[in-house]
VODRENRO-5344 format. One record per residue: residue in one letter; y, z, x of N, C-alpha, C in turn. Coordinates in steps of 0.001 Angstrom, whole numbers, plus 500000, padded with zeros to 6 digits. Last residue first. Layout:
N
AYZXYZXYZX...
This chain:
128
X414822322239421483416014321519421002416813322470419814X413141324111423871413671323808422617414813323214422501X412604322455426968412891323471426338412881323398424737X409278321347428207410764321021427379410914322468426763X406661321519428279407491322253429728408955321744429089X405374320859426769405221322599426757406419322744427998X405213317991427138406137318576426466406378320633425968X406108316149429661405423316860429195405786318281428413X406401312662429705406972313915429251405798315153428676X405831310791432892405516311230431613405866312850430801X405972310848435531406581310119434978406494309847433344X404375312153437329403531310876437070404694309825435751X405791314563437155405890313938438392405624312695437958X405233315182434240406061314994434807406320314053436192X402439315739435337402373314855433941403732314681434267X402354317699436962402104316764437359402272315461436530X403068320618435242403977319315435878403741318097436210X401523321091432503401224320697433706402361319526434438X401812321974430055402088322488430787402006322017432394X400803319470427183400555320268428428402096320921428934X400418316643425154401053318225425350400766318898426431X402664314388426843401008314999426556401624316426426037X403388311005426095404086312343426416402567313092425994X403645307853426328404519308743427428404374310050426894X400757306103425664401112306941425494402128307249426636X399429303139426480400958303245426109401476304469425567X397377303077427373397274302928425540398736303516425560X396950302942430394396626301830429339396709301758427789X398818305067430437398929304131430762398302302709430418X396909307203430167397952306924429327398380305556429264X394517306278431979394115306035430456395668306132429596X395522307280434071395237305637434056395135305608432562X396476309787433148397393309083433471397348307417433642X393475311318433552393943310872432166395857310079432654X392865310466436168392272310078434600393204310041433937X394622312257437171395073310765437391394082309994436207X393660314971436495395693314367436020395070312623436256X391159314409437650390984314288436274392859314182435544X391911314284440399391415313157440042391575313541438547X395324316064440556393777315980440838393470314959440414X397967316188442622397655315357441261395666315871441917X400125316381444203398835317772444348397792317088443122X400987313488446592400892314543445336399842315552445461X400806312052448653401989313151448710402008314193447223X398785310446448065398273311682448459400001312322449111X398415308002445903399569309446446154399158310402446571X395701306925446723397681306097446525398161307012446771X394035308199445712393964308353447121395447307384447384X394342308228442615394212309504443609394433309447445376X394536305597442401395336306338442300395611307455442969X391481305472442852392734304684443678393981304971443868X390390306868441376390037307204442540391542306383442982X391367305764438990391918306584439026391655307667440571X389867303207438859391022303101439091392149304446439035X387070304428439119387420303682440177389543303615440111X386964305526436170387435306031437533387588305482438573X387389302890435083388034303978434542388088304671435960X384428302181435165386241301300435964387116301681436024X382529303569434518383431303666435903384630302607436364X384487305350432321383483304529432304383852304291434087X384315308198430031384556307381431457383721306880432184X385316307640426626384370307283427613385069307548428999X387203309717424881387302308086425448385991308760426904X388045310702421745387183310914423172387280309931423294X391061311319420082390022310916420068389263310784421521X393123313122417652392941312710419170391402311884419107X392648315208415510393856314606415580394134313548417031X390251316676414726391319316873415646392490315853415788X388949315189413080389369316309412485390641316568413464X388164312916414830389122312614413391389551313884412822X386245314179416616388064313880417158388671313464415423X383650315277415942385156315401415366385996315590415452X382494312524416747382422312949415739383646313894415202X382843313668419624383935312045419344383634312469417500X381944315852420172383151315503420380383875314566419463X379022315211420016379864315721418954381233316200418947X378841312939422118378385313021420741379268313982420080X379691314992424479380777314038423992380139313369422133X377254316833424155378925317515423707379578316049423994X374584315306423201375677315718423676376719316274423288X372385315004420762372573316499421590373674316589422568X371710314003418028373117314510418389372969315746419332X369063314299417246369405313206418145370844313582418785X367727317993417994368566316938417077368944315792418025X365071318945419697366371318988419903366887317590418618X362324318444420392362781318957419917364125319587419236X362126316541422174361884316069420853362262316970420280X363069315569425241362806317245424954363151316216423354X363647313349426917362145313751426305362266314543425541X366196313447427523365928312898426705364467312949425603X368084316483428181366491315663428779366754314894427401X371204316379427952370164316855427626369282315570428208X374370317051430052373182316261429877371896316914429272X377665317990430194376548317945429708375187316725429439X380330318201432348379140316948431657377784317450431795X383316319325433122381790319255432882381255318071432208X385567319583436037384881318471434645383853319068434540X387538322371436538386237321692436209386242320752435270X389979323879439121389713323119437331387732322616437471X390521327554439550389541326332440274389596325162438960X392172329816442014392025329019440808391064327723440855X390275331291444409391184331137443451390714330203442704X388343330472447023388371331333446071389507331368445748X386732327194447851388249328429448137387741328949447343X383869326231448887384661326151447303385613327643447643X382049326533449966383140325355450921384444325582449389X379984327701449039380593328378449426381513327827450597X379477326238445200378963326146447198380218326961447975X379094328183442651379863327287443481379365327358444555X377590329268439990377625329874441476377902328879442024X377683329598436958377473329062438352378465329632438842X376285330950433679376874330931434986376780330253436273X377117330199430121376134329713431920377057330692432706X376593330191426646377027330600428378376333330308429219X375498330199424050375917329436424745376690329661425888X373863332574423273375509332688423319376412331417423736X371417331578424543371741331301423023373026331664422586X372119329894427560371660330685426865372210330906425541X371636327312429985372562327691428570371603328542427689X370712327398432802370697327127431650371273327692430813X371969324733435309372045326131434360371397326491433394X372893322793437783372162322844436681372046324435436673X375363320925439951374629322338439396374079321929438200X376731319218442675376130318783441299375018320224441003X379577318532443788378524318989443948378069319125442499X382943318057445138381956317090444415380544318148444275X386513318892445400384492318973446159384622318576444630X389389318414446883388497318281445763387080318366446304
């Protein structure tokens, strides 16, 4: 896993491009993002994050945004560095501390690791 911190700017198509540090393999790659607006910039609606208008319309979506807060990751760093016989990334073990605390067993995904971690994942069930 690498850590490194980029800024972009978002053009009116809403697109970026980055350019990764060159310790970063070439193939497949996952990403957290986290958007940050300047707070100064007045010009901009109070609703300028993407988790802001996330959580607004998780009720349409059927799911809801959950903070990460750092206790949240601290206990999913722990995790992460517990099973290093796994390929589990830090953001599988997010969201696996968070199943785990709201008593969800099954995600939709494709992602074995949700399996391994002992949870049904259900793009990977056959049809009944």
């Amino acid at each position: 896993m690498f850590t490194f911190r980029a800024s972009a700017e978002v053009t009116e198509n809403r697109r970026i491009e980055l350019t990764v540090p060159k310790e970063v393999p070439v193939g497949h790659a996952e990403f957290v993002v986290t958007l940050a607006t300047p707070v100064d910039d007045s010009s901009k609606p109070a609703r300028t994050s993407l988790a802001d208008w996330a959580a607004e319309q998780a009720e349409n979506w059927g799911y809801r945004v959950e903070t990460v807060t750092e206790a949240l990751i601290e206990k999913a760093i722990a995790l992460y560095a517990g099973r290093s016989d796994k390929e589990w990334g830090l953001t599988d073990c997010v969201s696996f501390v968070l199943m785990e605390q709201e008593g969800v067993v099954e995600a939709v995904t494709a992602d074995i690791h949700f399996q391994q971690a002992g949870y049904r994942a259900l793009l990977l069930e056959s049809e009944r």
